[in-house]
N, CA, C and O atoms as CSV, one atom per row, in Angstrom:
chain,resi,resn,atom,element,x,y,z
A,1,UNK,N,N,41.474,-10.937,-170.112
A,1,UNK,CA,C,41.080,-11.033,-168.746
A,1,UNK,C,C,39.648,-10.518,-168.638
A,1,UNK,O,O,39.265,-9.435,-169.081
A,2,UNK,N,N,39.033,-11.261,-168.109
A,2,UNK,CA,C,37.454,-10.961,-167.533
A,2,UNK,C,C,36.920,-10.416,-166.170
A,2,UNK,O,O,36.157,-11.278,-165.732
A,3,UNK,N,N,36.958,-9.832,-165.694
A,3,UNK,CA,C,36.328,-9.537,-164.663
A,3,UNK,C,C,34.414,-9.324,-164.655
A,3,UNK,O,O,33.724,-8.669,-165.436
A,4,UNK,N,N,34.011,-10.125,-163.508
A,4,UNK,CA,C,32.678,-10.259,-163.454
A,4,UNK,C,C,32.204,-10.269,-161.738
A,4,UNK,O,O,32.715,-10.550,-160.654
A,5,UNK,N,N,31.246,-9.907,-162.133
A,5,UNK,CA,C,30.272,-9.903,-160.806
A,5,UNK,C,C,30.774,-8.918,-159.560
A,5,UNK,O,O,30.954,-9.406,-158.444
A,6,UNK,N,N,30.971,-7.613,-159.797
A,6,UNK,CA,C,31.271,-6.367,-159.191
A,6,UNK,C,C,30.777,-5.605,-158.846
A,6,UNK,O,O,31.159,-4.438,-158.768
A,7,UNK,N,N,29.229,-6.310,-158.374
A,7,UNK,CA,C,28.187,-5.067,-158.299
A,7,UNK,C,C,27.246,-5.271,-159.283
A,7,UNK,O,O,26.345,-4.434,-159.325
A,8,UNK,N,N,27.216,-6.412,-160.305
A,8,UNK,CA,C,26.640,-6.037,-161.691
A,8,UNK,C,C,26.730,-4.500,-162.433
A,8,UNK,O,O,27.428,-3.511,-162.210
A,9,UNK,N,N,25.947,-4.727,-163.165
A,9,UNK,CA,C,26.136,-3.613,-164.203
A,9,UNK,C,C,25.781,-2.211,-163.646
A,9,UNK,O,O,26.453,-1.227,-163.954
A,10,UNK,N,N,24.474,-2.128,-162.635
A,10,UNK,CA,C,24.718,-0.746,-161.728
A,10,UNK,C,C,24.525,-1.062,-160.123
A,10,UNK,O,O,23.556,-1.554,-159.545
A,11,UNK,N,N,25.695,-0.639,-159.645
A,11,UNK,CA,C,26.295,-1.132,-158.563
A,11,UNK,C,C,25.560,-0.122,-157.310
A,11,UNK,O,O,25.535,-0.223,-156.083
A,12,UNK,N,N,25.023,0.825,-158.225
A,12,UNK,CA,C,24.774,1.767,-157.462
A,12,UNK,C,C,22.990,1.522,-156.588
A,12,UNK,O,O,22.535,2.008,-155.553
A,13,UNK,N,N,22.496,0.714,-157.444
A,13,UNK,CA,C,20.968,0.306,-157.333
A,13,UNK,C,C,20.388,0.094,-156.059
A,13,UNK,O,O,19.281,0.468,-155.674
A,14,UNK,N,N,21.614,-0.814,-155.188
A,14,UNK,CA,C,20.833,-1.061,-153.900
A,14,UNK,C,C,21.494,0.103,-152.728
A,14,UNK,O,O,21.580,-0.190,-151.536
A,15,UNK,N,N,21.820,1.096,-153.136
A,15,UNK,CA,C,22.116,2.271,-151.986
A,15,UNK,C,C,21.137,3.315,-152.360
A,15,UNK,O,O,20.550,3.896,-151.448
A,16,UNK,N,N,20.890,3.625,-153.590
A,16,UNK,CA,C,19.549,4.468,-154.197
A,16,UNK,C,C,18.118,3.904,-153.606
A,16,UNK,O,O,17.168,4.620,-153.293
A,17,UNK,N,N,18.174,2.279,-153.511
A,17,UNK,CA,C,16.790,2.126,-153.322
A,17,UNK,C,C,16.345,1.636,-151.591
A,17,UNK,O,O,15.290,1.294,-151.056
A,18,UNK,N,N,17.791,1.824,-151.106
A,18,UNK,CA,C,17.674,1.673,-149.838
A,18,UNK,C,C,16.031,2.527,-149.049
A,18,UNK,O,O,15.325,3.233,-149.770
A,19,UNK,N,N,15.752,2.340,-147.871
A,19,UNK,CA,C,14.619,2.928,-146.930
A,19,UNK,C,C,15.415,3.966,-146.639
A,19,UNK,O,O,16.527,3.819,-146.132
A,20,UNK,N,N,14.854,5.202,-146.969
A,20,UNK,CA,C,15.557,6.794,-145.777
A,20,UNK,C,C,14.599,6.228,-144.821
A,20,UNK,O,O,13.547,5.597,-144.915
A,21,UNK,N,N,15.436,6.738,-143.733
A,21,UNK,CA,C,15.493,6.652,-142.261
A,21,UNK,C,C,15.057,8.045,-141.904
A,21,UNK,O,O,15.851,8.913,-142.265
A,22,UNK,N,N,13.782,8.534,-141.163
A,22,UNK,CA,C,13.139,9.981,-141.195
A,22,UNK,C,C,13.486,9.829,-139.357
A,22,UNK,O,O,12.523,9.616,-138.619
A,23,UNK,N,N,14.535,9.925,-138.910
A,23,UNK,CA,C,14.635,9.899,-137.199
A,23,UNK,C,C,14.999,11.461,-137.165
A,23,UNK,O,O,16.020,11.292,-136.498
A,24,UNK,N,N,14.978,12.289,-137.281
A,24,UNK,CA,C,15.222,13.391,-137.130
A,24,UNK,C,C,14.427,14.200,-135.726
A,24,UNK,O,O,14.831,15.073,-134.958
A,25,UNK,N,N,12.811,13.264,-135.849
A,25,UNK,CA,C,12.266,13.858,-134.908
A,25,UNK,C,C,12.571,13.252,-133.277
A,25,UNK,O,O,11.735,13.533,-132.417
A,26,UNK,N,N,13.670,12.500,-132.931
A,26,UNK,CA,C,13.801,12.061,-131.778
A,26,UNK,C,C,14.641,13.047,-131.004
A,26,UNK,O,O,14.850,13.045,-129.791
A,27,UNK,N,N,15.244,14.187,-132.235
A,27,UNK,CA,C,16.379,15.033,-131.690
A,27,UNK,C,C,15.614,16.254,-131.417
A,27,UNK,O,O,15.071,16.943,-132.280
A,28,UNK,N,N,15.611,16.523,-129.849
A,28,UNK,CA,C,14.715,17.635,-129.459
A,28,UNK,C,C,15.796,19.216,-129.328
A,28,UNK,O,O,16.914,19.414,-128.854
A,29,UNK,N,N,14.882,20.014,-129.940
A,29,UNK,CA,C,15.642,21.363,-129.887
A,29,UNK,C,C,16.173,22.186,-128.780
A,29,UNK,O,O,15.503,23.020,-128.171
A,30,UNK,N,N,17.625,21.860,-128.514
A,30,UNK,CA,C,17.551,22.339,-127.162
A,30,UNK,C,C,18.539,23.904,-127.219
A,30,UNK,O,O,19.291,24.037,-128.184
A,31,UNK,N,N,18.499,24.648,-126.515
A,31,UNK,CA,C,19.758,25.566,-127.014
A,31,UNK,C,C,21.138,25.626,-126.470
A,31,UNK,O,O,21.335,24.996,-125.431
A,32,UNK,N,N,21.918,26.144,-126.891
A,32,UNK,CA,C,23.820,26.475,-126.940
A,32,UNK,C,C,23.923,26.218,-125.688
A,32,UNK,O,O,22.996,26.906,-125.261
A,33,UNK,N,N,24.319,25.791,-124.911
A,33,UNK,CA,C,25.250,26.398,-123.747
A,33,UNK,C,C,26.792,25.650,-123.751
A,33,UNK,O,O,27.026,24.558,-124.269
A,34,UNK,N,N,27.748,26.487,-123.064
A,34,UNK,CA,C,28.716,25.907,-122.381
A,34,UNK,C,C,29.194,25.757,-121.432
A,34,UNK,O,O,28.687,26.376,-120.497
A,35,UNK,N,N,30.357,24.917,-121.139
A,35,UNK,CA,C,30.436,25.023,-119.804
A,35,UNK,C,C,32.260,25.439,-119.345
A,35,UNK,O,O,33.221,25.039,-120.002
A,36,UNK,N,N,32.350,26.248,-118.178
A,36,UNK,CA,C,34.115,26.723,-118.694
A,36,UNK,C,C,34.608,26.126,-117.241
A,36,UNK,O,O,34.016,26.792,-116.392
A,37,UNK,N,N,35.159,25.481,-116.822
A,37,UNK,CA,C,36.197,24.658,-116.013
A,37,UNK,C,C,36.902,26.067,-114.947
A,37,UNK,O,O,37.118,27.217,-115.329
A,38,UNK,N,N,37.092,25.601,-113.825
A,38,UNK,CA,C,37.533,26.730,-112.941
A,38,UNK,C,C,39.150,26.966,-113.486
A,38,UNK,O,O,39.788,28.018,-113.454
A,39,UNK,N,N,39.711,25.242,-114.141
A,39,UNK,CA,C,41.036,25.759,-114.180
A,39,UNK,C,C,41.022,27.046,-115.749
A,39,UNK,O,O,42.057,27.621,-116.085
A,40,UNK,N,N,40.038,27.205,-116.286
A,40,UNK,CA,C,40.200,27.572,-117.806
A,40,UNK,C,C,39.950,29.297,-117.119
A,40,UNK,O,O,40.507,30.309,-117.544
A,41,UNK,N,N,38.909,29.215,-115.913
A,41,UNK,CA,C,38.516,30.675,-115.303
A,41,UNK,C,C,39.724,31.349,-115.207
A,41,UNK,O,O,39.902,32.491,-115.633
A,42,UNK,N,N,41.109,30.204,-114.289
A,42,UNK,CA,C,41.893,30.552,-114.057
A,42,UNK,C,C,43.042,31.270,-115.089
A,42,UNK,O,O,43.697,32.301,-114.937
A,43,UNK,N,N,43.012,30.497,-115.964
A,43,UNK,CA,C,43.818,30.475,-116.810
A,43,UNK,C,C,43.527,32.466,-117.785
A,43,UNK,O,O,44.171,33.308,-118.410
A,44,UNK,N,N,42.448,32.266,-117.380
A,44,UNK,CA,C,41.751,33.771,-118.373
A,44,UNK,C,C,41.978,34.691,-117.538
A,44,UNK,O,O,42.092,35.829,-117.993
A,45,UNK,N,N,42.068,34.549,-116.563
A,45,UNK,CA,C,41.906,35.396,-115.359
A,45,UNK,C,C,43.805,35.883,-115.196
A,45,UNK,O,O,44.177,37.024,-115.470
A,46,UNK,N,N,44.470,35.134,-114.870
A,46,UNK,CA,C,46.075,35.257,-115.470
A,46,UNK,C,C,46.454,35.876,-116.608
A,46,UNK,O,O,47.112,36.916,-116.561
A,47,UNK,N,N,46.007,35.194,-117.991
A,47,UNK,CA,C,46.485,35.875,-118.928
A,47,UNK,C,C,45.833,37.636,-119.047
A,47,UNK,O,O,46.564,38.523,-119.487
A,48,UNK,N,N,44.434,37.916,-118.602
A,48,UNK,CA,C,44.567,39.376,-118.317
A,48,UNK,C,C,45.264,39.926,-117.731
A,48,UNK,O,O,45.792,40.803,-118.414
A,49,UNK,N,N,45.820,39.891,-116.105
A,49,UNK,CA,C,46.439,40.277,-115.235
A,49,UNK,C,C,47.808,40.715,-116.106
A,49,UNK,O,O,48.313,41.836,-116.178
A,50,UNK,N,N,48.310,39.279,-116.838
A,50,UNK,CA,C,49.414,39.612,-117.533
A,50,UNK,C,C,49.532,40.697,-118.568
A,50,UNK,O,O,50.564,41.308,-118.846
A,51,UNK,N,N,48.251,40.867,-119.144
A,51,UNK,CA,C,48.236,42.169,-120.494
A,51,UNK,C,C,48.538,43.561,-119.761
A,51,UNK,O,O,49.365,44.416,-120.080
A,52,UNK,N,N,47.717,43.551,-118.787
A,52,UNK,CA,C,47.267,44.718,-117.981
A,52,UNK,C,C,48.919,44.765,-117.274
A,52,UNK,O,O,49.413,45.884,-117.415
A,53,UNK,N,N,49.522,44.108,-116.801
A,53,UNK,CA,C,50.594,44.307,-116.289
A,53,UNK,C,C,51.823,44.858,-117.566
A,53,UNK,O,O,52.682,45.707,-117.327
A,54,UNK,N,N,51.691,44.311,-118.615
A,54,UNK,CA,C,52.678,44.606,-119.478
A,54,UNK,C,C,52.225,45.922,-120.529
A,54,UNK,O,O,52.934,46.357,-121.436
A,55,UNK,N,N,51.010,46.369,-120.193
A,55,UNK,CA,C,50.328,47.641,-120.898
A,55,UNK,C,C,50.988,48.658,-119.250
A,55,UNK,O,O,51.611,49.666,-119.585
A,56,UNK,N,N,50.928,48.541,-118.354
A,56,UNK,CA,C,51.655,49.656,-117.202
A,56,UNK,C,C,52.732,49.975,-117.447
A,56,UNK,O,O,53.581,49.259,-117.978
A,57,UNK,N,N,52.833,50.852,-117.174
A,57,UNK,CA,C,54.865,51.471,-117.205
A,57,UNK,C,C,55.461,51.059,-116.172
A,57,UNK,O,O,54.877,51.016,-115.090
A,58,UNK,N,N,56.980,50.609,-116.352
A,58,UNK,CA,C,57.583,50.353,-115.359
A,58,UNK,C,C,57.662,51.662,-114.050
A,58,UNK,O,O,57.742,51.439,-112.842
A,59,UNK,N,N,57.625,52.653,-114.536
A,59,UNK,CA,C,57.867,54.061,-113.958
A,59,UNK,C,C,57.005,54.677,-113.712
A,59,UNK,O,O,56.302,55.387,-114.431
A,60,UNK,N,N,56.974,54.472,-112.698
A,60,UNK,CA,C,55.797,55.821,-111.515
A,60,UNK,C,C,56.232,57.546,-111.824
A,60,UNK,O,O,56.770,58.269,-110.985
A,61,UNK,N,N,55.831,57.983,-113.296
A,61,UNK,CA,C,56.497,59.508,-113.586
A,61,UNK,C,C,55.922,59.920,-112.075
A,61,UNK,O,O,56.835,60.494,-111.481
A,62,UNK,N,N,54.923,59.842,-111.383
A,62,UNK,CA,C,54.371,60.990,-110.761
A,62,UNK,C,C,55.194,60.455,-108.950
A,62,UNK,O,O,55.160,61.312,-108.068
A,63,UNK,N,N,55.664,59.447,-108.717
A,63,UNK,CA,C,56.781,59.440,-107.636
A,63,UNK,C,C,58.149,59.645,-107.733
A,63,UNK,O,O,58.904,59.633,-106.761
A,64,UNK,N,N,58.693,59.948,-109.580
A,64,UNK,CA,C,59.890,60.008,-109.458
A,64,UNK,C,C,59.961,61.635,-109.339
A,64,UNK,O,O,60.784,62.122,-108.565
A,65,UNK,N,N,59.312,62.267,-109.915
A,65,UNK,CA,C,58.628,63.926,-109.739
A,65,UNK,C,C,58.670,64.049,-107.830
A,65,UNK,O,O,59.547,64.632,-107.194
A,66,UNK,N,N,57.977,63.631,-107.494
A,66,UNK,CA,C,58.231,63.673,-105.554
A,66,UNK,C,C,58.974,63.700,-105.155
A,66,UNK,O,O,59.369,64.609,-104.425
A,67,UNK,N,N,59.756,62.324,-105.549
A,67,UNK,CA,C,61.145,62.058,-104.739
A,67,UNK,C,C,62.244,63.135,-105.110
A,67,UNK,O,O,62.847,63.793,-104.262
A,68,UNK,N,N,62.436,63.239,-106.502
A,68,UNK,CA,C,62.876,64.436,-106.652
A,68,UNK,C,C,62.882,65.459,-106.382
A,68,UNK,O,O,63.963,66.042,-106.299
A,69,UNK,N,N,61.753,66.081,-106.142
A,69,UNK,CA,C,61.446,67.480,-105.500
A,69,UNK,C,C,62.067,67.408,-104.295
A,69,UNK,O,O,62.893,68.267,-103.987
A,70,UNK,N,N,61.614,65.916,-103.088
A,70,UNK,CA,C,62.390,66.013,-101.755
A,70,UNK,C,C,63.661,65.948,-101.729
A,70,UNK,O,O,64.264,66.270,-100.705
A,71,UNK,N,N,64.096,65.662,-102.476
A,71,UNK,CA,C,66.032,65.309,-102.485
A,71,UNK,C,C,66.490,66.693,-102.443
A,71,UNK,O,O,67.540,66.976,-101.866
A,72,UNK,N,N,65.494,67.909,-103.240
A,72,UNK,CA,C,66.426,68.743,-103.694
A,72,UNK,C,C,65.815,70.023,-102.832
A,72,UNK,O,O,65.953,71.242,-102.937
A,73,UNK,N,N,65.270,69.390,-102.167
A,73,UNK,CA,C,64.521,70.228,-100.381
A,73,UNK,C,C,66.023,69.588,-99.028
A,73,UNK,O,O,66.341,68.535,-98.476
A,74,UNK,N,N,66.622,71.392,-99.083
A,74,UNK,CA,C,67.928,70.519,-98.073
A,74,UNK,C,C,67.645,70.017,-96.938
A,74,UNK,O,O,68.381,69.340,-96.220
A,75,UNK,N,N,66.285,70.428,-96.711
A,75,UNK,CA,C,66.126,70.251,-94.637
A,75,UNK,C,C,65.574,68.303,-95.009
A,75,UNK,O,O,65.914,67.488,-94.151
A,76,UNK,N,N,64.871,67.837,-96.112
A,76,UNK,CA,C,64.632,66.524,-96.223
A,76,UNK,C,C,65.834,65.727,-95.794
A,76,UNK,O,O,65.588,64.854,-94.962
A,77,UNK,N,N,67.223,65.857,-96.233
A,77,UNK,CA,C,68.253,65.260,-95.933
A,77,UNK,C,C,68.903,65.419,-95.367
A,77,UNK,O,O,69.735,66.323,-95.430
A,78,UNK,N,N,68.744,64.255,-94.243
A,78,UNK,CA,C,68.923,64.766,-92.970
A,78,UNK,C,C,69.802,63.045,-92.606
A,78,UNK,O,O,69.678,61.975,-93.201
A,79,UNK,N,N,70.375,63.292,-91.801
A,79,UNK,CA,C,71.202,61.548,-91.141
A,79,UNK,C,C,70.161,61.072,-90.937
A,79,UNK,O,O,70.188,60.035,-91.600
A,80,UNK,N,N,68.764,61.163,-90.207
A,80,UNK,CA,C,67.249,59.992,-90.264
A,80,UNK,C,C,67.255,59.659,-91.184
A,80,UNK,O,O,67.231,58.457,-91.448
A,81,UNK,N,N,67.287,60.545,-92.013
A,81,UNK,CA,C,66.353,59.783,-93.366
A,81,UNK,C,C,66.973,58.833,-94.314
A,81,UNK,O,O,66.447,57.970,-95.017
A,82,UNK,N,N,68.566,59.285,-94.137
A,82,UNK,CA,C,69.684,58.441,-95.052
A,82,UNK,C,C,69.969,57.253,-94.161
A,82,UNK,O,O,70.343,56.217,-94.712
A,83,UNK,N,N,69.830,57.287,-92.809
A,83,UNK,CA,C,70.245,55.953,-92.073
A,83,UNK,C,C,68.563,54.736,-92.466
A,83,UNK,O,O,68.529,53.544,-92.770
A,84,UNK,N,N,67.675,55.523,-92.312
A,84,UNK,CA,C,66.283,54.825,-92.441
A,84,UNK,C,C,66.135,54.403,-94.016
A,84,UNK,O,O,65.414,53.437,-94.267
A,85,UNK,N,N,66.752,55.048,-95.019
A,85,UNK,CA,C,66.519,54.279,-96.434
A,85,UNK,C,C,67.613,53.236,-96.337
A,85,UNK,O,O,67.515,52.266,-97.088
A,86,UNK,N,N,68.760,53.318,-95.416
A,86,UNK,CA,C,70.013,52.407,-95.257
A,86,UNK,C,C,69.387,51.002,-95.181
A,86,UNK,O,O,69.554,50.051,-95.945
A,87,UNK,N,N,68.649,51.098,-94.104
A,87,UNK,CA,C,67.762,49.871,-93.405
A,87,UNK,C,C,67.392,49.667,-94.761
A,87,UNK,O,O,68.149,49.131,-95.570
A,88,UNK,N,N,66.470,49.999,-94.982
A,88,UNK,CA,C,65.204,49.432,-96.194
A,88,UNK,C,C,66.425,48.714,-96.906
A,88,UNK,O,O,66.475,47.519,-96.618
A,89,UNK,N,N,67.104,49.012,-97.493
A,89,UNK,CA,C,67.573,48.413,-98.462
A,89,UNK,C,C,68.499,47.446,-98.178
A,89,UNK,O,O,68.807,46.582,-98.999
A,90,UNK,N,N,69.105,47.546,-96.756
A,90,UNK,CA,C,69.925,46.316,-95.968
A,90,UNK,C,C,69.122,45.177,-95.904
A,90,UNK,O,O,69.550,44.038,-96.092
A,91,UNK,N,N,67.723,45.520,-95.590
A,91,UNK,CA,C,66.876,44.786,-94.898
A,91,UNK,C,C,66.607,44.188,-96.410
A,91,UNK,O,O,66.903,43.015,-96.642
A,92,UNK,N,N,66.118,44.909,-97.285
A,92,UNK,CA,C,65.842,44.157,-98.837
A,92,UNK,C,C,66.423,42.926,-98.990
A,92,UNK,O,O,65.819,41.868,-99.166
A,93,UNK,N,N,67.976,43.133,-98.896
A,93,UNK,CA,C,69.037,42.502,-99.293
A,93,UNK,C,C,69.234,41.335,-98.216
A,93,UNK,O,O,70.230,40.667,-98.493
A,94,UNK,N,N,68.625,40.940,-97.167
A,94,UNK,CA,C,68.769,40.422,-96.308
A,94,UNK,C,C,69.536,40.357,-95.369
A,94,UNK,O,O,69.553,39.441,-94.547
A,95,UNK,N,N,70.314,41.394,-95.382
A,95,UNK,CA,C,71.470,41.612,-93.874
A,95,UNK,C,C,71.292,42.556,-92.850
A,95,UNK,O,O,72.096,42.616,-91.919
C-alpha cells in the first residue's frame, strides 16, 4: 500500500513560512475593573448577616443573670406581673 500526497515530504513548510501578523498594537492598555450586579451585592450582603448571626449565642448570659435576679426579688412577683407575662405569651400564641 502507498500512500501519497499528505502534505509532501514537510508538511510543516507552509505554517512556518506563513506572514506573522504584528496587530498587537490595536489593543490599547486599559486597566482591571469590575463590575458586581445589585443581585450579587445582595447575595454578599446575606451571606454575612448569616455568619454574624451563627457566630452570636443563642443566649443573652447578661438577661438571663436579670431575670433571674428579679424572680428571686419576692416583691417582683406580684399577680401584675404574672397576669402581664400571661398576655405576652397568649398573645404570642395567638389567642
Amino acid at each position: 500500500m502507498m500512500i501519497d500526497k499528505l502534505g509532501g515530504l514537510r508538511p510543516l513548510d507552509n505554517v512556518q513560512n506563513s506572514p506573522r501578523v504584528h496587530g498587537t498594537e490595536r489593543y490599547a492598555q486599559v486597566g482591571d475593573s469590575i463590575s458586581v450586579s445589585d443581585e450579587a451585592k445582595e447575595m454578599a450582603e446575606a451571606y454575612y448577616l448569616h455568619s454574624v448571626a451563627m457566630e452570636t449565642p443563642d443566649v443573652r448570659a447578661d438577661r438571663v443573670a436579670e431575670v433571674k435576679a428579679k424572680i428571686q426579688d419576692p416583691s417582683y412577683l406580684s399577680s401584675a406581673v404574672i397576669e402581664s407575662v400571661v398576655d405576652s405569651i397568649m398573645a404570642s400564641y395567638g389567642i
